[in-house]
N, C-alpha and C positions, 0 to 999 in steps of 0.2 A: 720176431717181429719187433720192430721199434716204432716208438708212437711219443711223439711230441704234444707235451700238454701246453694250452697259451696258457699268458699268466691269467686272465678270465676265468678259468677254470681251477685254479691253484687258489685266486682270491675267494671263489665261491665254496669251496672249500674251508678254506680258513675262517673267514668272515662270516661262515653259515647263513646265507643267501637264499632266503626263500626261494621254494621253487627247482634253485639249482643245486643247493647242497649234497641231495642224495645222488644227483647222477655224479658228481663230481667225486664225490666219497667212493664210488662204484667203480669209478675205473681206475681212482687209484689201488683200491684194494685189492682190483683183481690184478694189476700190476706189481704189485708188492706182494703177491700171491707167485709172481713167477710166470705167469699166461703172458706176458711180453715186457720190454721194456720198457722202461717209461723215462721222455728226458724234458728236461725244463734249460731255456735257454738262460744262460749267465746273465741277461740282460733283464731276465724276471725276476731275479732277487730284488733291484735297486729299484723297480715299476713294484713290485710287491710292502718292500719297505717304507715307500711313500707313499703306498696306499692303505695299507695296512696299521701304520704309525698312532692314526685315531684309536684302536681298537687294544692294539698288544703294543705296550711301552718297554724302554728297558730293555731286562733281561728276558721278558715271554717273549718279544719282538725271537730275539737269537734263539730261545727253547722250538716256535716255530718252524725257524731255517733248517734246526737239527729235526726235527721230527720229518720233514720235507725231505733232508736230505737222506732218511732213512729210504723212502720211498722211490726215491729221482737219481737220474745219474744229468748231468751239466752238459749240455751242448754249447759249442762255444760261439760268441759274440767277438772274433776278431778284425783285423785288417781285410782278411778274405771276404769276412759276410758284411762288412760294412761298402766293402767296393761294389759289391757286389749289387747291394742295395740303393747305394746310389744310382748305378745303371742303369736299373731297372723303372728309377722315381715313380713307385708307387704311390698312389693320394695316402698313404700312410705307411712312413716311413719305418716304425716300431714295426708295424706286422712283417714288412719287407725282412726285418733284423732277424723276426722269428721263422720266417721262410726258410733263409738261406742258413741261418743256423739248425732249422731240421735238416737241410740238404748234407750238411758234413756230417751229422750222425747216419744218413742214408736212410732218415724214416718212412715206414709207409704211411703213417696217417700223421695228421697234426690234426687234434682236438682242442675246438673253440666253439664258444657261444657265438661267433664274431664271422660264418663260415662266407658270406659276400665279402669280409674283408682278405678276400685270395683268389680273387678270379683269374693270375697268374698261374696259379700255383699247380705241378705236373705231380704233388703228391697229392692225396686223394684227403681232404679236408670235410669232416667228417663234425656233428654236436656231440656233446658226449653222449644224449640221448640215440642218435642214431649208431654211434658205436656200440651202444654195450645192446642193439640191437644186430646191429649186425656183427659181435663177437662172441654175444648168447643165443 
């Protein structure tokens, strides 16, 4: 099974986010446990990095990406998922990027806190709360 995290989900983690940190810590663990994949689109580094910038400077900024990338395999953000996104002109063009970049990994779920922002979307979009509901 492959399972696309938005970066929402990757920041609440990181930035230990009231509230959401524990689910967010849950499905990566059980991810990084091997129970499915897990991918983050290459376009949530650079949304991560500039949101995260306040918090982890420097060098914890990259210790981050590597400890992420322990967990995550890269979905891609190219010419494909950008045409693609345009086509489509969703009221929010970033989530469009993260659609279509689930679409080339073939994910079944994409997890976000964000889940009205995909009312396109033919993969089954999912909270991390209702995931690890309905993966436990």
């Amino acid at each position: 099974m492959n399972v696309l995290i938005d970066t929402n989900v990757i920041l609440d983690f990181l930035m230990k986010r009231e509230g959401f940190f524990e689910d967010a810590r849950t499905v990566l663990a059980l991810g990084y446990n091997k129970h499915y994949t897990l991918y983050i689109s290459s376009l949530s580094f650079s949304n991560i990095a500039y949101i995260a910038r306040k918090k982890y400077t420097g060098d914890a900024l990259y210790e981050c990406f590597s400890e992420i990338r322990e967990l995550v395999n890269v979905s891609p953000v190219n010419e494909v998922e950008v045409d693609s996104a345009i086509k489509l002109r969703s009221k929010d063009f970033e989530d469009a990027l993260q659609y279509y970049s689930a679409k080339s990994v073939k994910a079944d779920y994409i997890i976000t806190r964000n889940t009205k922002d995909f009312p396109y979307s033919e993969i089954k979009v999912l909270t991390p709360r209702e995931f690890i509901s309905l993966y436990l």
